[in-house]
C-alpha positions as CSV (number, residue, x, y, z in Angstrom):
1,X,17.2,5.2,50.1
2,X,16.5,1.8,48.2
3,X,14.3,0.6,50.9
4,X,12.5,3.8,49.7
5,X,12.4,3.0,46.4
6,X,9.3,0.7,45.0
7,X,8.9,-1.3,41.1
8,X,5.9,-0.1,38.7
9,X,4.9,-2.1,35.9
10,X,1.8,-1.5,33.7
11,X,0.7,-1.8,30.1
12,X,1.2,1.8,28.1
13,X,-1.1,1.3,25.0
14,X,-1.4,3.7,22.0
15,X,-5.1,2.9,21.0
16,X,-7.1,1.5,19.5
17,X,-6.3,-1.8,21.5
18,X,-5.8,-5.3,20.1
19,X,-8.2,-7.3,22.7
20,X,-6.4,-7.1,26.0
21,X,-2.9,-6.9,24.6
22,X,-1.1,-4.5,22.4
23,X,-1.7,-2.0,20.3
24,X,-3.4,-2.3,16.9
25,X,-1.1,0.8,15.2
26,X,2.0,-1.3,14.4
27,X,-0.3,-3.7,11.6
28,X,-1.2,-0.2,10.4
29,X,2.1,0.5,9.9
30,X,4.1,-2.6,9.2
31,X,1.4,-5.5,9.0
32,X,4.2,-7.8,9.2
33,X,6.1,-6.5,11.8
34,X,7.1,-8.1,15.4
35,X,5.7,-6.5,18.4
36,X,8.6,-7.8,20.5
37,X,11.4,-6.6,18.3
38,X,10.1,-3.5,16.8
39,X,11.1,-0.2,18.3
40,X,8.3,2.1,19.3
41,X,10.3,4.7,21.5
42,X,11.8,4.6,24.4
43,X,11.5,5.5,28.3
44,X,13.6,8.0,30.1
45,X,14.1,9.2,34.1
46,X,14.1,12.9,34.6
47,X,17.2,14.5,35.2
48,X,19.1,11.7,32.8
49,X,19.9,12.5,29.0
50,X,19.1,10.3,26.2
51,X,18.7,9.9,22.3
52,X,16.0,9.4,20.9
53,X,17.2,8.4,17.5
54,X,15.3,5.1,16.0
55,X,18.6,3.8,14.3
56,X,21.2,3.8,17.1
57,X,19.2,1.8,19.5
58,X,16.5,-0.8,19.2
59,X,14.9,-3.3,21.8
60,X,16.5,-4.0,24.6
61,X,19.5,-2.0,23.8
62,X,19.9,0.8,25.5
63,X,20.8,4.2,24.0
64,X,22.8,6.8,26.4
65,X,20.5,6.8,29.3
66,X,17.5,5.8,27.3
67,X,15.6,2.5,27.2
68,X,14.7,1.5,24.3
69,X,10.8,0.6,24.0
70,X,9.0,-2.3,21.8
71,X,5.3,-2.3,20.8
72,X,5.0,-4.8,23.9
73,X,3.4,-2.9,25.6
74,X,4.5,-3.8,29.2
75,X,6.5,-1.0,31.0
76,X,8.6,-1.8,34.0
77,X,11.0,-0.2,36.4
78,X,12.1,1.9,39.8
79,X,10.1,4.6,40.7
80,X,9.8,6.7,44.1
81,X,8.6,10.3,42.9
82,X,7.1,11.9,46.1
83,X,9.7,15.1,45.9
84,X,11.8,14.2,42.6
85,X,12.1,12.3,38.9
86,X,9.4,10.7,36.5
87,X,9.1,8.3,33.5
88,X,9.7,10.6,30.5
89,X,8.0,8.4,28.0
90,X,8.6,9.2,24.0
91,X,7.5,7.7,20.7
92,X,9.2,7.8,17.4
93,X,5.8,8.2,15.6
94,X,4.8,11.4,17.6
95,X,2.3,12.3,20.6
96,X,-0.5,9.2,20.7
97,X,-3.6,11.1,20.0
98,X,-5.1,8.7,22.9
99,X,-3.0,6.9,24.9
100,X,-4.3,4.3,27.9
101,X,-2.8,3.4,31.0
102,X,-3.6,-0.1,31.9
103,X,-3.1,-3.5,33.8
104,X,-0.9,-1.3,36.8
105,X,1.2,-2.8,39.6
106,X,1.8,-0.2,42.0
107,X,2.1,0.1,45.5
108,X,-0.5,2.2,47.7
109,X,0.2,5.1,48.7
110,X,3.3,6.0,46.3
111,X,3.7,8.6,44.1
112,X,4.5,7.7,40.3
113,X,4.8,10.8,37.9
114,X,4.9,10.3,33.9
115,X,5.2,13.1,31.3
116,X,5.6,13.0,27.4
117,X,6.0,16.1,25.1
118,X,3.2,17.5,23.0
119,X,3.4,18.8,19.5
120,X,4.2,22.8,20.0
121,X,1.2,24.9,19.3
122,X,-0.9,22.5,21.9
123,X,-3.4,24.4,24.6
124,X,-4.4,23.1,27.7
125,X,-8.0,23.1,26.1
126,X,-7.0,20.4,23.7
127,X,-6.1,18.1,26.7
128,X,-8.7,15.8,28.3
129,X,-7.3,12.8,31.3
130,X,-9.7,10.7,32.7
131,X,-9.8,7.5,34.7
132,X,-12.6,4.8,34.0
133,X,-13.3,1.8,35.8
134,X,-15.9,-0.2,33.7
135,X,-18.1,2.5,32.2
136,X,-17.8,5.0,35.1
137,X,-15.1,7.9,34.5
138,X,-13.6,10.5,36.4
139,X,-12.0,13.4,34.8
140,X,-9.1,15.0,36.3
141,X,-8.3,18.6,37.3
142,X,-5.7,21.2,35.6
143,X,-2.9,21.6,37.9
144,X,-0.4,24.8,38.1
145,X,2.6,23.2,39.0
146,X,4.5,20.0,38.9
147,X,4.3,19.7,42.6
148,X,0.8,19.6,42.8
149,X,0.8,16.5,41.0
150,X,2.8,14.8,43.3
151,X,0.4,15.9,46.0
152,X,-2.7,15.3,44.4
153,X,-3.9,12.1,42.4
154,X,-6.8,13.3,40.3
155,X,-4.6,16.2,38.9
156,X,-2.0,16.9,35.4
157,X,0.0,20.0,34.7
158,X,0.6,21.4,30.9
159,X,3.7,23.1,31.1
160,X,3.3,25.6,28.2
161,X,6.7,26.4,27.6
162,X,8.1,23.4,27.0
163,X,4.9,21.1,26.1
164,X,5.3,18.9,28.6
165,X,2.5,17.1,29.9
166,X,2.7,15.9,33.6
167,X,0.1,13.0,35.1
168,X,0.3,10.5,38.1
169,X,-0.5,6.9,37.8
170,X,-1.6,5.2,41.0
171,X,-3.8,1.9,41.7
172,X,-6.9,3.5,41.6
173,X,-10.8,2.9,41.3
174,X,-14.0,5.1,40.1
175,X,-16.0,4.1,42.6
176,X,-20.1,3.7,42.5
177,X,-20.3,7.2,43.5
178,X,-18.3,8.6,40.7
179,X,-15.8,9.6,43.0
180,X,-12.0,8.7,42.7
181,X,-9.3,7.0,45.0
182,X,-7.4,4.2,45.7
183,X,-8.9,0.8,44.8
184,X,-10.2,-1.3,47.9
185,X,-8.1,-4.1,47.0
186,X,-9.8,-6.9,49.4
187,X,-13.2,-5.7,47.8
188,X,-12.0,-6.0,44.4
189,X,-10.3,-9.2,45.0
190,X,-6.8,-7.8,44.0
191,X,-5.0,-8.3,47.4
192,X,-1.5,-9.6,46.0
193,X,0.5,-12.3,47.4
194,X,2.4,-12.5,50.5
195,X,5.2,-15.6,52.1
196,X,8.0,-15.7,54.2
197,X,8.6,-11.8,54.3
198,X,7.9,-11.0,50.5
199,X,4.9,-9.3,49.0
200,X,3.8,-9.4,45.5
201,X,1.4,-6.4,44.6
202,X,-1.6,-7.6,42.8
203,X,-2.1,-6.1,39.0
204,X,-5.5,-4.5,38.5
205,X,-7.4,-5.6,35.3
206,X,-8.2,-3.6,32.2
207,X,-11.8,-3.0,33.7
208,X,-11.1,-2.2,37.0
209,X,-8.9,0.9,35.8
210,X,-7.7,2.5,32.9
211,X,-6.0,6.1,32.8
212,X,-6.8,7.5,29.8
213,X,-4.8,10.8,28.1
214,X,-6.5,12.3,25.2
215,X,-4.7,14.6,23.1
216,X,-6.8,17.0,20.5
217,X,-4.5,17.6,17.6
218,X,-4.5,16.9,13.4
219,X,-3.6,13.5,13.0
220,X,-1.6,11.2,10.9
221,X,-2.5,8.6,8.4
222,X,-2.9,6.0,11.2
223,X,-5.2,8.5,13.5
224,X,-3.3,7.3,16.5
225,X,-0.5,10.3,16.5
226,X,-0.5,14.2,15.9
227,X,0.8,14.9,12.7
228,X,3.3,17.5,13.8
229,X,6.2,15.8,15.7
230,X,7.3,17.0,19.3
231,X,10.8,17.3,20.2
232,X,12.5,15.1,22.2
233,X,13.0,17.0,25.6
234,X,13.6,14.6,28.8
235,X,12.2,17.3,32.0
236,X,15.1,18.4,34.0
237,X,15.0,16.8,38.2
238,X,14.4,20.2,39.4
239,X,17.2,19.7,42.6
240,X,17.3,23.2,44.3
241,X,20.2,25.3,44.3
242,X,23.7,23.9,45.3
243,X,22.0,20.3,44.9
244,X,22.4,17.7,42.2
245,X,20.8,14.5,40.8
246,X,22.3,11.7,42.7
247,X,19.6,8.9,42.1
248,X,16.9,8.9,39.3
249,X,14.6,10.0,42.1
250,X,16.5,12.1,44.9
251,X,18.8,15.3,44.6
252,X,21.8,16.2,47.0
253,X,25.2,17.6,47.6
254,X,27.7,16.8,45.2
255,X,29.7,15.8,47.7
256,X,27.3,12.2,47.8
257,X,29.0,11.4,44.1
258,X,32.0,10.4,45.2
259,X,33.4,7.5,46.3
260,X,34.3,8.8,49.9
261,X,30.6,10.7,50.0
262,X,30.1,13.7,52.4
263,X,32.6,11.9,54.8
264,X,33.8,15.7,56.3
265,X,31.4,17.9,57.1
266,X,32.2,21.2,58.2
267,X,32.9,21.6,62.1
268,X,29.9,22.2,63.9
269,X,30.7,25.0,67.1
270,X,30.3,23.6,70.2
271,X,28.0,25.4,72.4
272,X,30.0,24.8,75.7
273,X,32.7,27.1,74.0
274,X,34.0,29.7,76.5
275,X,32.1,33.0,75.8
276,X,34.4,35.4,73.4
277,X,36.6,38.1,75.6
278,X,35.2,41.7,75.8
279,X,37.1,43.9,74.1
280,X,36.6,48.0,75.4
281,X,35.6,49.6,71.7
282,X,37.3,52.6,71.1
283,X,35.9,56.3,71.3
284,X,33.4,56.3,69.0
285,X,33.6,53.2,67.5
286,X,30.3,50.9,66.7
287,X,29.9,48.2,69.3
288,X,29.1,44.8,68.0
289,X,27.1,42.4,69.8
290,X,28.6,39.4,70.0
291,X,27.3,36.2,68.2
292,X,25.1,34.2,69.8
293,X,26.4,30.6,71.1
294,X,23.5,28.7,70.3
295,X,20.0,29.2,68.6
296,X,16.5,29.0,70.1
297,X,15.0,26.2,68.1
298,X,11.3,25.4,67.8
299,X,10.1,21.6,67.6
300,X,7.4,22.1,65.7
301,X,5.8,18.7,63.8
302,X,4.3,18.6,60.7
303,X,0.8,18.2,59.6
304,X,0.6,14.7,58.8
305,X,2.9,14.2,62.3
306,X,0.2,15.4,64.3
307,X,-3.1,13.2,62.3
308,X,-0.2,10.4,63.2
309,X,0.1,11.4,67.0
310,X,3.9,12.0,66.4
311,X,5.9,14.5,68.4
312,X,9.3,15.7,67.3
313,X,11.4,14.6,70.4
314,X,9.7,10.9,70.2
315,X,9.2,10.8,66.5
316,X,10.8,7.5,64.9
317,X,14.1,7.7,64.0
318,X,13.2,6.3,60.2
319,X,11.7,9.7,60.0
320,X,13.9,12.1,61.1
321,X,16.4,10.6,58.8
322,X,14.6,10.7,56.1
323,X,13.3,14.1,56.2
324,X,15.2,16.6,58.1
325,X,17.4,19.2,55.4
326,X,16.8,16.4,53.2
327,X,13.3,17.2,52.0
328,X,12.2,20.6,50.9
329,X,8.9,21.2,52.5
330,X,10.9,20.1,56.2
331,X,13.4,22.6,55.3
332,X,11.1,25.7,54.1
333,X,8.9,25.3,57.0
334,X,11.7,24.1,60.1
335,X,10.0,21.0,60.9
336,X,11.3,19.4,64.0
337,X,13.9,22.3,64.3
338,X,15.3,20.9,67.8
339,X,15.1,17.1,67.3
340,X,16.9,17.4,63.4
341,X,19.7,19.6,65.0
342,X,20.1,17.0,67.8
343,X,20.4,13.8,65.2
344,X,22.8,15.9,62.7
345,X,20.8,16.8,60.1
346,X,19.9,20.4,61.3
347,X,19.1,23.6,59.5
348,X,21.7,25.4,60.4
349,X,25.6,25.7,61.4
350,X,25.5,26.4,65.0
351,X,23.9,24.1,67.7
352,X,20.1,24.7,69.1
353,X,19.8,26.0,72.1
354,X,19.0,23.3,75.3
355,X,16.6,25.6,76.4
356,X,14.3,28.5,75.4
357,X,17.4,31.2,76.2
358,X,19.2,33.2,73.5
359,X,22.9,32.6,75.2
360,X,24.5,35.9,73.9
361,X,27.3,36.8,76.3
C-alpha cells in the first residue's frame, strides 16, 4: 500500500499575498510577529481526531492527531485519495474569505482531496472555485457527492449539513482554449528531475496555476476571514460497513489492526467436496434443494480495463491485488468475478465454478 501512496506539497495562502511568499494577514494582525513560529491552524487527515485549540499546540508540535500549522505557508505530506481520506485544513482565525492554492508538487494522475469548514448559515451560492493560469480562469462545477470529486477534477461539493467544503488539487493548466486539465509538463518546462531510479516532480509556478476558493461571507477586521467562526469538524473516512480506518487513506477489516493481521481467514469449501447424501423427505415434508458446490462466475473487466486492452484472466497481478473486494466500485459491480476468486480475494465464500455449470447435486 506505500508503493501506492505519493507526497504533495504546495503553498496554501490566505490572501492578499506578500509577493510570491506568504501571506500579508499576520502584519495585520501582529506586525511583529514570526511567520515561522506563529501558529495559524493546523492540518488534519480524515478519519483521525484532533484539537484544534491555539494554546496546547504550536509549530511543529503536534496536538492529538493534528499538525500544527505556521503562517509559512508551505504544506507537505502523504496523500493517496482515489477511494478514501483528505487534508482537513483549519484556521484559528476562521474560514479565509479567499484562499489560493499555489506553487503545487503533485504527481499526474493522483487524486488529492482537501476540505475546510464554512461558517454555518453558508449556501452553495456564496461559493465561487476557480483555477487561473496567468489571466485565463476556469471555474469549476458544483458536485453532489464526495465521490464525484474524486472522479472529476474540475468539480467541489458543499455538504450543507455539516459545512464542509470538498475540492481536488491536481497539477493542472487553463489552457489557450480556456479549457482545463493536466499541465503538459515538457511544454511548460516543468518536467522534474530524474537519476539512478528516483524522480523528483517538478513544482509549477504561481502563474502557471493557482486554485483559487472564494468564500462570500461578512468579514472581519482584517477582510481575509468570515466573521462568524466555523467549528472545528475533521470529515469522517467514510469506510463502509464492517470496515475501518487502517491508514489515513484506505479502510479495511479490523482484523488488519493487529499485530498478527487477517492471518486466519475463514475456510473456504472445497468444490471437489463429495456431493451431500440424499435424504428421502418425509410425507409431506418440504424438500430442500441442496446448496450448490460452486458458483457460476462472470469475468467481466472494467471500463478502463478494456480502453487498456486488459482481460481478467491475463490482467497484471498488481491489479488484481489491488482491487478485487478491496475497492468498492470492483465489489458493487463484480469485476473480474472468476480471476479475484481464483487469486483469494473473491466476493464470496464458496469457490467459482470451473466452468459455466451450476454443480447442484
Amino acid at each position: 500500500d506505500k508503493d501506492d501512496r505519493h507526497l504533495g506539497s504546495m503553498f496554501t495562502v490566505v490572501m492578499p499575498q506578500v509577493n510570491q511568499q506568504g501571506s500579508a494577514v499576520l502584519a495585520m494582525l501582529d506586525p511583529n510577529a514570526n511567520a515561522r513560529n506563529t501558529r495559524q491552524g493546523s492540518m488534519t487527515h480524515f478519519g483521525l481526531m484532533g484539537d484544534s485549540s491555539v494554546t496546547t499546540c504550536t509549530p511543529p508540535q503536534t496536538c492529538g492527531e493534528t499538525t500544527a500549522r505556521s503562517w509559512d505557508p508551505d504544506l507537505t505530506g502523504p496523500y493517496n485519495h482515489e477511494q478514501y481520506g483528505g487534508w482537513y485544513l483549519a484556521f484559528d482565525q476562521g474560514t479565509p474569505t479567499h484562499l489560493s492554492i499555489q506553487k503545487i508538487q503533485l504527481d499526474d494522475d493522483t487524486t488529492m482531496i482537501q476540505a475546510m469548514t464554512l461558517p454555518p448559515g453558508t449556501s452553495s451560492g456564496d461559493i465561487s472555485i476557480y483555477a487561473a493560469s496567468k489571466s485565463r480562469t476556469y471555474y469549476f462545477a458544483s458536485a453532489t457527492s464526495l465521490p464525484e470529486v474524486r472522479s472529476n477534477i474540475d468539480k467541489y461539493y458543499y455538504d450543507e449539513a455539516t459545512n464542509t467544503l470538498y475540492w481536488r488539487v491536481i497539477a493542472g493548466y487553463v489552457n489557450n482554449d480556456g479549457s482545463y486539465g493536466w499541465i503538459d509538463r515538457a511544454a511548460q518546462g516543468v518536467s522534474g528531475f530524474s537519476r539512478e531510479g528516483l524522480h523528483v516532480t517538478a513544482t509549477l509556478s504561481k502563474n502557471q496555476l493557482q486554485i483559487n476558493v472564494k468564500v462570500n461571507c461578512a468579514a472581519d477586521i482584517t477582510g481575509a476571514f468570515c466573521e462568524t467562526k466555523p467549528s472545528f469538524l475533521v470529515p469522517e473516512m467514510g469506510c463502509p460497513d464492517g470496515q475501518v480506518m487502517v491508514a489515513i487513506d484506505k479502510c479495511g477489516l479490523p482484523c488488519e489492526l493487529l499485530q498478527e493481521g487477517c492471518s486466519t481467514p475463514p475456510p473456504t469449501p472445497s468444490p471437489t467436496s463429495a456431493a451431500p447424501t440424499s435424504v428421502e423427505p418425509t410425507s409431506g415434508a418440504p424438500t430442500t434443494a441442496p446448496s450448490p458446490s460452486c458458483l457460476i462466475c462472470s469475468d467481466e473487466a472494467t471500463p478502463w480495463m478494456i480502453t487498456k486492452n486488459f482481460e481478467c484472466p491475463t490482467a497484471p497481478n498488481w491489479l488484481i491485488n489491488k482491487k478485487c473486494n478491496k475497492d468498492e466500485i470492483w465489489i458493487n459491480n463484480k469485476y473480474c468475478e472468476q480471476r479475484c476468486q481464483a487469486a483469494g480475494f473473491g466476493y464470496h465464500d464458496i469457490s467459482c465454478c470451473a466452468s459455466a455449470v451450476e454443480l447442484t447435486e
